[in-house]
Z-matrix of the N, CA and C atoms (Angstrom, degrees):
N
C 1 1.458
C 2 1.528 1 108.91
N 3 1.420 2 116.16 1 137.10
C 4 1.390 3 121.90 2 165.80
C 5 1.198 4 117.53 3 -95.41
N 6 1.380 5 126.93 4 123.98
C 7 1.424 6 145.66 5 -131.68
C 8 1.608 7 84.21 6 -110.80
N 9 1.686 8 113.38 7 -51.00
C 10 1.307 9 103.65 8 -172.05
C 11 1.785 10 121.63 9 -55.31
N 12 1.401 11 101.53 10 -16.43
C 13 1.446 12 104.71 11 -176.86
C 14 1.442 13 120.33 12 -52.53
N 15 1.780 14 115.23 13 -35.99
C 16 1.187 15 142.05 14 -175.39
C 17 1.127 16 109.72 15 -77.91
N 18 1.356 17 134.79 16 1.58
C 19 1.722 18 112.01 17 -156.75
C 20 1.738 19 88.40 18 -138.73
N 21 1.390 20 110.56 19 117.68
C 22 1.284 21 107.22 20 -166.08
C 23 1.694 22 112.85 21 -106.40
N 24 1.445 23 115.38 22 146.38
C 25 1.910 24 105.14 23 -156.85
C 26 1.349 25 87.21 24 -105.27
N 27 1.401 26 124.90 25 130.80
C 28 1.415 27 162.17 26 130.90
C 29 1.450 28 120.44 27 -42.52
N 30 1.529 29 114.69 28 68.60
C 31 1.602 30 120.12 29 -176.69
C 32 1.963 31 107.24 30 -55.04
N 33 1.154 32 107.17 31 118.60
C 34 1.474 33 110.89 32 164.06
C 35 1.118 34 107.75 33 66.24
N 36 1.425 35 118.36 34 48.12
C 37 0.940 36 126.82 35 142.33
C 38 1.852 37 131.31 36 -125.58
N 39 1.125 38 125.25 37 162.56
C 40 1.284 39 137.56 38 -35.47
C 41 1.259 40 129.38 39 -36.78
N 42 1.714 41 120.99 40 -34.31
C 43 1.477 42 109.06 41 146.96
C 44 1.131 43 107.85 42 -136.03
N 45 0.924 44 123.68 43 -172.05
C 46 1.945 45 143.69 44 -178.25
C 47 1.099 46 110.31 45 -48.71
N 48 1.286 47 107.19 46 121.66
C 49 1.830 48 120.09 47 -162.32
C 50 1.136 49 109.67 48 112.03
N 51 1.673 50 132.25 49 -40.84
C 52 1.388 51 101.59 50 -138.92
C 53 2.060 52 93.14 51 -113.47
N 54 1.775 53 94.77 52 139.07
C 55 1.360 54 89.95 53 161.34
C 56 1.611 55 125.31 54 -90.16
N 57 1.386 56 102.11 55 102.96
C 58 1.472 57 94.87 56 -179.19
C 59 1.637 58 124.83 57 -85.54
N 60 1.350 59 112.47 58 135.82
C 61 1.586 60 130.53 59 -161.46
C 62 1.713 61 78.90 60 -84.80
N 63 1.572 62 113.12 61 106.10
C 64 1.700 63 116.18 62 144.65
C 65 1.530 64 113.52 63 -79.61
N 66 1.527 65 109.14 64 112.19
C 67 1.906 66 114.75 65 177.06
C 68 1.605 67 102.67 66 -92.46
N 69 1.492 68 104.07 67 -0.25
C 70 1.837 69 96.73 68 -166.59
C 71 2.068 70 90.15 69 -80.11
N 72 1.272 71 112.83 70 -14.16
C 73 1.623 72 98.13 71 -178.76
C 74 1.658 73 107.23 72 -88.38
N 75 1.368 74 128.71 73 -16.73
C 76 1.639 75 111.45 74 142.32
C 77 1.190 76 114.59 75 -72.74
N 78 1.373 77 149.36 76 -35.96
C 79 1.333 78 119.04 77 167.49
C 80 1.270 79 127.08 78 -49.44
N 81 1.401 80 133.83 79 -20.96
C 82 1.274 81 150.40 80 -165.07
C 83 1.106 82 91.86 81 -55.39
N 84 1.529 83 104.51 82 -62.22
C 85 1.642 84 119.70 83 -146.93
C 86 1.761 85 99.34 84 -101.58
N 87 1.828 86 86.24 85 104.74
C 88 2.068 87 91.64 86 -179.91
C 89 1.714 88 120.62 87 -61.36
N 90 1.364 89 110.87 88 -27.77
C 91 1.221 90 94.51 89 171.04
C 92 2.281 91 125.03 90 -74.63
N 93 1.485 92 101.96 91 -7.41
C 94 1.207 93 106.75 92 174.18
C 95 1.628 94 113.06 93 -109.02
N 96 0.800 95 121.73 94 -15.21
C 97 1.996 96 140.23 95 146.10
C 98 1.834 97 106.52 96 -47.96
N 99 1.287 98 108.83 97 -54.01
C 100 1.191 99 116.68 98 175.79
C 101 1.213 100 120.18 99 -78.39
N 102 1.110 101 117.46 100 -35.42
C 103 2.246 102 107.32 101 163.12
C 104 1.331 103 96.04 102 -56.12
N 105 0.937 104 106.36 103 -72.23
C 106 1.772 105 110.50 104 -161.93
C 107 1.443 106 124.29 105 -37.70
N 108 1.594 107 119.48 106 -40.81
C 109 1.045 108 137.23 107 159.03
C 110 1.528 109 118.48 108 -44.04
N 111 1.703 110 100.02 109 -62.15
C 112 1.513 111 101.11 110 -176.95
C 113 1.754 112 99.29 111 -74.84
N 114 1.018 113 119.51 112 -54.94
C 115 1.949 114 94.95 113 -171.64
C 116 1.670 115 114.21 114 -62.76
N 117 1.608 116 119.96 115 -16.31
C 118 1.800 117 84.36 116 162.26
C 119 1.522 118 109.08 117 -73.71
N 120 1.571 119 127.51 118 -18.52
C 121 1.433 120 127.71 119 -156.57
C 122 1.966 121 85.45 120 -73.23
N 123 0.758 122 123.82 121 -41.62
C 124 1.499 123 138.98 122 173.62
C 125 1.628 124 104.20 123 -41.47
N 126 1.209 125 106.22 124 -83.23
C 127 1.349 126 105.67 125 -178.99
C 128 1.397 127 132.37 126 -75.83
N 129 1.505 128 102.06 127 15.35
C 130 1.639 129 111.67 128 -173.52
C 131 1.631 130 99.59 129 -118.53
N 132 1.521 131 120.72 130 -5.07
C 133 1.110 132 128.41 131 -176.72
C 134 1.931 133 100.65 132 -104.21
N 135 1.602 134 108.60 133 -30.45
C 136 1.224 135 100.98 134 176.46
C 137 1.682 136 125.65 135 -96.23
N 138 1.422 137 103.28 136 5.48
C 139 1.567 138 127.04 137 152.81
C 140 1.657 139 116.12 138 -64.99
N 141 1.437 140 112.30 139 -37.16
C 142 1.308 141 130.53 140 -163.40
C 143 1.321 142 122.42 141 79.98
N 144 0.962 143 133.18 142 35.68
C 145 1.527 144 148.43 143 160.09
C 146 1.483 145 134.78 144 -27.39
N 147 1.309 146 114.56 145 90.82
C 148 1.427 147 110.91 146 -152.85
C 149 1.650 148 99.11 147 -110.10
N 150 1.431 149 111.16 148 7.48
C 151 1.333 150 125.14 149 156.11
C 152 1.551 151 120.22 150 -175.61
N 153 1.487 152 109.51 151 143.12
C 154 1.469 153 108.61 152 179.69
C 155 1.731 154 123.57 153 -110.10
N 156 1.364 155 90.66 154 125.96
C 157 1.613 156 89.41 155 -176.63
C 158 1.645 157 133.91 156 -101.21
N 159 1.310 158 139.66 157 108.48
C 160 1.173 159 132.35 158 -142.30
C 161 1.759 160 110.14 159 -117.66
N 162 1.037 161 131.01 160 138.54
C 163 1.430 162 131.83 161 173.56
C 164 1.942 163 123.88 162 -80.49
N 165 0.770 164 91.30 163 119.99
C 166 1.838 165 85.47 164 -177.66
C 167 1.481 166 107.20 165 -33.14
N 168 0.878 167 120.46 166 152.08
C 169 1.651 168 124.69 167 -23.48
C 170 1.448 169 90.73 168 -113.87
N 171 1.174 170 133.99 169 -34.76
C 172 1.318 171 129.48 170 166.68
C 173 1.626 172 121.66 171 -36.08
N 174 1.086 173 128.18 172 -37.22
C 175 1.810 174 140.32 173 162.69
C 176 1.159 175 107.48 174 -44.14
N 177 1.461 176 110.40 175 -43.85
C 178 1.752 177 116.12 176 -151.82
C 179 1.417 178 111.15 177 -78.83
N 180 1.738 179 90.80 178 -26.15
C 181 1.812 180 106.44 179 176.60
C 182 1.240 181 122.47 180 -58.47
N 183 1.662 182 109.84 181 -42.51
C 184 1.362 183 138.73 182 -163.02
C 185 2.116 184 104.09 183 -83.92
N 186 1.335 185 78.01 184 -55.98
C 187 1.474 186 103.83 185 -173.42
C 188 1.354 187 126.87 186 -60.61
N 189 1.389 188 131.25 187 -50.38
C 190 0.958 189 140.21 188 169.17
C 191 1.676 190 119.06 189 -64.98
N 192 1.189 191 119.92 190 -24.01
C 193 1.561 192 103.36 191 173.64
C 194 1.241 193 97.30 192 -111.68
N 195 1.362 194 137.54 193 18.06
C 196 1.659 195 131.77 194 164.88
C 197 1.703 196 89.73 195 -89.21
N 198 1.399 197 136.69 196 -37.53
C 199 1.471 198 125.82 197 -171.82
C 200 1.342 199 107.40 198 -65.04
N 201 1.619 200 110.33 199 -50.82
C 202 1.667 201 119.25 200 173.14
C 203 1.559 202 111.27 201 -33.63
N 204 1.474 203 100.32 202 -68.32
C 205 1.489 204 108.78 203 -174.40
C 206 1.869 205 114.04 204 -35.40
N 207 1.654 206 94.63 205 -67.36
C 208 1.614 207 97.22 206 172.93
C 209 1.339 208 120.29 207 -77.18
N 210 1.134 209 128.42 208 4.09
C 211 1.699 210 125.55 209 170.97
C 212 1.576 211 119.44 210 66.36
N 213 1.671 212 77.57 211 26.60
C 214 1.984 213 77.62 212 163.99
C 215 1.462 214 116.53 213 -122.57
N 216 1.696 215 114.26 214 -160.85
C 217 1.528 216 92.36 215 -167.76
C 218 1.696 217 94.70 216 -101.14
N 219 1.388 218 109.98 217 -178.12
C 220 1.516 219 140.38 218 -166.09
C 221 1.784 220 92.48 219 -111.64
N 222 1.408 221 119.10 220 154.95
C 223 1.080 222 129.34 221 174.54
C 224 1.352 223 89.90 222 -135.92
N 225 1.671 224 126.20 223 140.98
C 226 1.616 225 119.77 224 156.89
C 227 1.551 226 112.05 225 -108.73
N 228 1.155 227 96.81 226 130.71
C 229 2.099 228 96.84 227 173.70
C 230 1.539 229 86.23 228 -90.56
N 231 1.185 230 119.25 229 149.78
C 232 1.361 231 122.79 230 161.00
C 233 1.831 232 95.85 231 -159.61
N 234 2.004 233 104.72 232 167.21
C 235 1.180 234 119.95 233 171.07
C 236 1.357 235 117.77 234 -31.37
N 237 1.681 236 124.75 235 155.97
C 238 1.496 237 120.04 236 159.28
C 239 1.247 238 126.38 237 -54.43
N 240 1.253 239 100.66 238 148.36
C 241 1.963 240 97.46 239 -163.50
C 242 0.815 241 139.29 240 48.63
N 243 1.543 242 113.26 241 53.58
C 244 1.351 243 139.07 242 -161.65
C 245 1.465 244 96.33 243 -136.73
N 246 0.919 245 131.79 244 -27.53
C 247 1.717 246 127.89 245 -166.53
C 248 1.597 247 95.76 246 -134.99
N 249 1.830 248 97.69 247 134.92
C 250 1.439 249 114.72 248 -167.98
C 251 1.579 250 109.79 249 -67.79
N 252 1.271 251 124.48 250 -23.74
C 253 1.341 252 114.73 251 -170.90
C 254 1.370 253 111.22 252 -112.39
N 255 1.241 254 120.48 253 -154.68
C 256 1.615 255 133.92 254 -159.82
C 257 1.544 256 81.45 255 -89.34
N 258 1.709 257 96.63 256 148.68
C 259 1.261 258 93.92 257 -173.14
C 260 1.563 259 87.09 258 -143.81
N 261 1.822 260 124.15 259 -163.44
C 262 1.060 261 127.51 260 161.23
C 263 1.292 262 82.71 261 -141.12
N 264 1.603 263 115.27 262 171.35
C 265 1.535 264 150.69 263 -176.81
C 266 1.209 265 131.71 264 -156.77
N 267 1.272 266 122.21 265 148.28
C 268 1.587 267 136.03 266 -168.25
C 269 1.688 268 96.83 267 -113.42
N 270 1.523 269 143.37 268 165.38
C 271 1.073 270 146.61 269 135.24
C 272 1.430 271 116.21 270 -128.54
N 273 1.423 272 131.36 271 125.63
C 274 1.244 273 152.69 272 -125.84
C 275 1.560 274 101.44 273 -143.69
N 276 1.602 275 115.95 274 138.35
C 277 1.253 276 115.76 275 -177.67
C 278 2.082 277 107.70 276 -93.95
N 279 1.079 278 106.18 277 135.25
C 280 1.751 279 120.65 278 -167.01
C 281 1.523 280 88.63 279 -97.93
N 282 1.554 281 112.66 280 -166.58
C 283 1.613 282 105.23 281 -179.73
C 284 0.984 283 98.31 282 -90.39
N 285 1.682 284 144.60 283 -32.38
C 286 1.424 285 147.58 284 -177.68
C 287 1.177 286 101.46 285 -124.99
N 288 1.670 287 120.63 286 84.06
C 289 1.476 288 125.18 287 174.52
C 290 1.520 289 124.89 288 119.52
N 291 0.781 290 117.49 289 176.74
C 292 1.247 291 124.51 290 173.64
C 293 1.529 292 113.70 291 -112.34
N 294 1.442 293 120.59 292 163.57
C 295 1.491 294 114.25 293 171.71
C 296 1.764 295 98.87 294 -149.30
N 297 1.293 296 93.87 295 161.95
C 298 1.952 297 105.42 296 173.60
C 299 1.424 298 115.21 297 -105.16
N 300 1.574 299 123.13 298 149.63
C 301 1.129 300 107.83 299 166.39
C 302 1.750 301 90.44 300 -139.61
N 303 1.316 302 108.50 301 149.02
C 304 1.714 303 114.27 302 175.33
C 305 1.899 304 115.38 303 -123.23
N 306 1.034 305 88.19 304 152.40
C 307 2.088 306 96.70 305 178.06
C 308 1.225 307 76.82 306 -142.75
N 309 2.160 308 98.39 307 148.06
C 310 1.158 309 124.51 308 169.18
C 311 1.401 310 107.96 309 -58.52
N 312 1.228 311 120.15 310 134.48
C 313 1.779 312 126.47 311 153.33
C 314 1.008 313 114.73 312 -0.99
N 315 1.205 314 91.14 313 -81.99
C 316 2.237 315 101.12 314 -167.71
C 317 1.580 316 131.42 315 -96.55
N 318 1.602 317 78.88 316 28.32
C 319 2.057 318 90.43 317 -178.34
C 320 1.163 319 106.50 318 -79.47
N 321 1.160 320 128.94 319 -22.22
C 322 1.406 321 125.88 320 167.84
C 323 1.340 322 122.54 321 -123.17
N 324 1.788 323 109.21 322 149.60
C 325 1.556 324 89.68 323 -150.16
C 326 1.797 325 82.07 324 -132.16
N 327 1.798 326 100.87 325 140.90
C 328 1.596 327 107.42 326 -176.94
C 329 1.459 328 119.53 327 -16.48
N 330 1.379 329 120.31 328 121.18
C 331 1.820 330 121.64 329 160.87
C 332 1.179 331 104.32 330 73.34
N 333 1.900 332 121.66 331 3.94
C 334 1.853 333 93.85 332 159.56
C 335 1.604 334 115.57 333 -98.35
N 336 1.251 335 89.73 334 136.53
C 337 1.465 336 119.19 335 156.75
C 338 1.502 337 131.04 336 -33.38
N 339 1.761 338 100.63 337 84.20
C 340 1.353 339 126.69 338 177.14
C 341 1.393 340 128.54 339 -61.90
N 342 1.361 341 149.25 340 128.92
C 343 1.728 342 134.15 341 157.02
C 344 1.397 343 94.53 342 -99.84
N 345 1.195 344 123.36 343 145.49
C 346 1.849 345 129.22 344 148.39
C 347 1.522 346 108.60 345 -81.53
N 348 0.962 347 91.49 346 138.20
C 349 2.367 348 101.49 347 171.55
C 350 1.271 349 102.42 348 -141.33
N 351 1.742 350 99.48 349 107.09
C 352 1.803 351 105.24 350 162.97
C 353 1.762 352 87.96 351 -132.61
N 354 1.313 353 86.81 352 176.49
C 355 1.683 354 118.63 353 179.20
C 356 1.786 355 114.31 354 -62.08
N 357 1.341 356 98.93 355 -59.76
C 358 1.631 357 109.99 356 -172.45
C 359 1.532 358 125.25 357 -139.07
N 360 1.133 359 104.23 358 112.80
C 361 1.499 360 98.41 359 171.12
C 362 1.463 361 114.69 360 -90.39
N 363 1.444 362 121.45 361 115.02
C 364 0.846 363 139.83 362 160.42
C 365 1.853 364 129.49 363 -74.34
N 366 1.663 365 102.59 364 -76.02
C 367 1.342 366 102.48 365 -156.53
C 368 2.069 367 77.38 366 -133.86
N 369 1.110 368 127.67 367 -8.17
C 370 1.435 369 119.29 368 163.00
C 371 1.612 370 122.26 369 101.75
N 372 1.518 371 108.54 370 -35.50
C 373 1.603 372 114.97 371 163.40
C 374 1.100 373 132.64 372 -25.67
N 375 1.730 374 126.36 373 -57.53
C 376 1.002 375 129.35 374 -172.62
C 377 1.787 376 98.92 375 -75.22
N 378 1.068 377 143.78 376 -73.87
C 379 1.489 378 152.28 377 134.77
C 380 1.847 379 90.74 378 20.72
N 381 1.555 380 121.21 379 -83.57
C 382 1.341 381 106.57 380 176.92
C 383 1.231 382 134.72 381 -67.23
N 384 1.421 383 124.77 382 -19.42
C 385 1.158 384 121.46 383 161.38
C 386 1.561 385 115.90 384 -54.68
N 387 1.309 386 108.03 385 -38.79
C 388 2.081 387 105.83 386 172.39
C 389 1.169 388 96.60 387 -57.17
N 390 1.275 389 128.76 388 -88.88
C 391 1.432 390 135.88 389 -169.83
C 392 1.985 391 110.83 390 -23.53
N 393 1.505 392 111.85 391 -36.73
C 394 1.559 393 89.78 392 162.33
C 395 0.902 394 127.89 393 -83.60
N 396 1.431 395 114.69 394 -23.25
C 397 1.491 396 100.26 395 169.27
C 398 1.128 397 121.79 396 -79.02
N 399 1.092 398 132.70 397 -12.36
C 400 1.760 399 134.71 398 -176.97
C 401 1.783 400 87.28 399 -72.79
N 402 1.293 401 104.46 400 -42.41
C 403 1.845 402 98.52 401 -172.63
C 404 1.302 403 127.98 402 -56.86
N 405 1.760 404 94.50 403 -44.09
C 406 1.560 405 106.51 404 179.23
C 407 1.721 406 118.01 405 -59.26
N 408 1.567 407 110.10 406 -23.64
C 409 1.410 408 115.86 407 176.67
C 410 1.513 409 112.89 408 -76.84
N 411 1.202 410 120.51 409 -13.66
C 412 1.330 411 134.05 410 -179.46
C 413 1.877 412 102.19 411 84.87
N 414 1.174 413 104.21 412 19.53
C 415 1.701 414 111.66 413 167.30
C 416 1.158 415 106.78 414 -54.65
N 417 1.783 416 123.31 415 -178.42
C 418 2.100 417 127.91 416 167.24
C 419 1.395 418 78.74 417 -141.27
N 420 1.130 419 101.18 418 136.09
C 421 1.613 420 121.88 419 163.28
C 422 1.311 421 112.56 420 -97.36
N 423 1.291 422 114.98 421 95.40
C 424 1.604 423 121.76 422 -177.29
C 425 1.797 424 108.54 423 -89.98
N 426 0.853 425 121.68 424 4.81
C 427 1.538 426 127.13 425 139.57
C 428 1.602 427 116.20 426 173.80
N 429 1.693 428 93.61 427 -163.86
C 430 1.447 429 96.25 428 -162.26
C 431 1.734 430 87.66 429 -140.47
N 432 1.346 431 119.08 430 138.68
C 433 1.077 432 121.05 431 -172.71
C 434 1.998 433 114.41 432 -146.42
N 435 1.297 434 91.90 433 120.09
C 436 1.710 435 109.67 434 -153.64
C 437 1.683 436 92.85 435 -105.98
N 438 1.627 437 109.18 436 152.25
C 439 1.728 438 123.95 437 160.16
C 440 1.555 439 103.07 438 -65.93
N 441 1.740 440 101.47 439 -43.23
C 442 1.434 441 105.04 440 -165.56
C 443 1.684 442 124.33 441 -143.81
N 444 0.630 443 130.08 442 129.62
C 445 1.759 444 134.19 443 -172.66
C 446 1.597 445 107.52 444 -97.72
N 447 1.085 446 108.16 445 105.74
C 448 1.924 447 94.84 446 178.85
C 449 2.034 448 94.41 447 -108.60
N 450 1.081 449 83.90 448 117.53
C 451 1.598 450 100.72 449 -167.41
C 452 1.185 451 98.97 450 -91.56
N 453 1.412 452 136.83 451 12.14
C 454 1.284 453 104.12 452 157.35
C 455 1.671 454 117.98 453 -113.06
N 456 1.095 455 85.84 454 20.55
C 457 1.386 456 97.13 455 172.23
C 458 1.856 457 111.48 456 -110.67
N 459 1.552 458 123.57 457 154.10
C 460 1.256 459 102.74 458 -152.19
C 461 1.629 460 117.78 459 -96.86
N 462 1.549 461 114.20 460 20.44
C 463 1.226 462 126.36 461 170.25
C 464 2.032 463 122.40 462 -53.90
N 465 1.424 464 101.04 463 -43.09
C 466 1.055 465 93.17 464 176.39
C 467 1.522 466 139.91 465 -77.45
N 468 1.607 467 78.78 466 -22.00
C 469 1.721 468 98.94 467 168.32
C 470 1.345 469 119.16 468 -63.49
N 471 1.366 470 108.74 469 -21.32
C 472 1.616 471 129.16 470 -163.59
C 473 1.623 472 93.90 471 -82.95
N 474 0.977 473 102.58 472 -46.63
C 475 1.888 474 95.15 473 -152.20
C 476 1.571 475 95.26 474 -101.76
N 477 1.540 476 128.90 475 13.41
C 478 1.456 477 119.57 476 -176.06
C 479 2.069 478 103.27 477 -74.00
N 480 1.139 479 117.77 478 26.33
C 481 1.261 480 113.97 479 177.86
C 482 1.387 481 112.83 480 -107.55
N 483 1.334 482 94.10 481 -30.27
C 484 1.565 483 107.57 482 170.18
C 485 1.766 484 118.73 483 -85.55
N 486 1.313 485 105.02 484 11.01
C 487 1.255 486 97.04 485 152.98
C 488 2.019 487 94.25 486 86.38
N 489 1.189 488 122.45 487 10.24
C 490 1.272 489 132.31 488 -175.59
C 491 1.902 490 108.20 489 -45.26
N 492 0.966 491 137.26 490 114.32
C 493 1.484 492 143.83 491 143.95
C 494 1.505 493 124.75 492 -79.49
N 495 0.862 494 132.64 493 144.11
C 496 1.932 495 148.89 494 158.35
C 497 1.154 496 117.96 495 -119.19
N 498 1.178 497 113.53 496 126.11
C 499 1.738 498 120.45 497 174.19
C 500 1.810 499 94.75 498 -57.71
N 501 1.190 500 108.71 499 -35.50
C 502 1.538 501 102.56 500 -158.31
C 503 1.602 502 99.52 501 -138.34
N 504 1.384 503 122.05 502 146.28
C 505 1.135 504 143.02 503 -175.16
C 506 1.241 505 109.72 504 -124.01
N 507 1.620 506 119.18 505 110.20
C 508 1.269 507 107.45 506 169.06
C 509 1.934 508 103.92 507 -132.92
N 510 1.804 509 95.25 508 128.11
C 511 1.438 510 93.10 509 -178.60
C 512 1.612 511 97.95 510 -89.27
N 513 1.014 512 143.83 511 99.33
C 514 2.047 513 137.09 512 -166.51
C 515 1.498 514 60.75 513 -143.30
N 516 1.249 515 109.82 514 126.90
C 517 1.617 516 113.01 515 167.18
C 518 1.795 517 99.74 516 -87.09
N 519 1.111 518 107.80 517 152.44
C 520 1.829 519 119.01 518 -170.35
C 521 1.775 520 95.48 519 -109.29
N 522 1.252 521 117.24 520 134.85
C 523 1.737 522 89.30 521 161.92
C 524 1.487 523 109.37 522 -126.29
């Protein structure tokens, strides 16, 4: 199945310049929601994944029924003050700003074996911000697993150490 068939580009939007990748028109469609699902569950099972961690809210899409599938648990990173308990946090520089992201304390527990699941790698921040926090818990991130890789932007280049995959590769440079 071609994944790119499903994902429809949004000229100038959010503003002028940018081609934006819509993934909510493969979710639409359950039989192309469902490849996608099962091949990260695929490659997050042949990483060895003894938990998956996802970033709001786009992760959670990806993320949460790839844990179902393999029957392990889900971790959510989300904004500050977003999660009821003690948490830790990273803050990360954006192109205009900085942003936070937090995971509970004890969602991850020393030396297990992490995957990340978001939608798009773009420019890589959000992607490293998981990866510190998976670190700070003393977690290993045995990979990172994307809907989409836009390679011309320098995120993917960034995270190819971590073993990063994309169902879909698109070089359409964004600016």
């Amino acid at each position: 199945m071609n994944l790119n068939d499903y994902i429809e580009v949004i000229p100038d939007w959010p503003k002028k310049g940018i081609q934006f990748k819509d993934i909510t028109t493969l979710m639409q469609n359950g039989e192309a929601y469902r490849y996608a699902v099962d091949e990260m569950a695929r490659l997050a099972k042949e990483a060895g994944a003894e938990v998956i961690v996802g970033p709001e809210s786009r992760g959670f899409m990806f993320g949460c029924p790839v844990a179902t599938a393999l029957k392990i648990g889900f971790v959510p990173v989300r904004k500050p003050n977003k999660l009821p308990r003690e948490t830790i946090s990273y803050t990360y520089e954006l192109e205009y700003g900085t942003d936070t992201l937090c995971m509970h304390r004890e969602s991850i527990k020393p030396g297990q074996k992490v995957v990340i699941i978001d939608d798009i790698v773009a420019l890589g921040g959000t992607m490293e911000a998981c990866i510190n926090l998976v670190e700070q818990l003393g977690g290993h991130v045995v990979g990172i697993i994307a809907l989409m890789g836009l390679t011309a932007l320098p995120g993917v280049k960034k995270l190819e150490s971590y073993g990063l995959k994309c169902l879909i590769y698109d070089d359409v440079e964004d600016k």
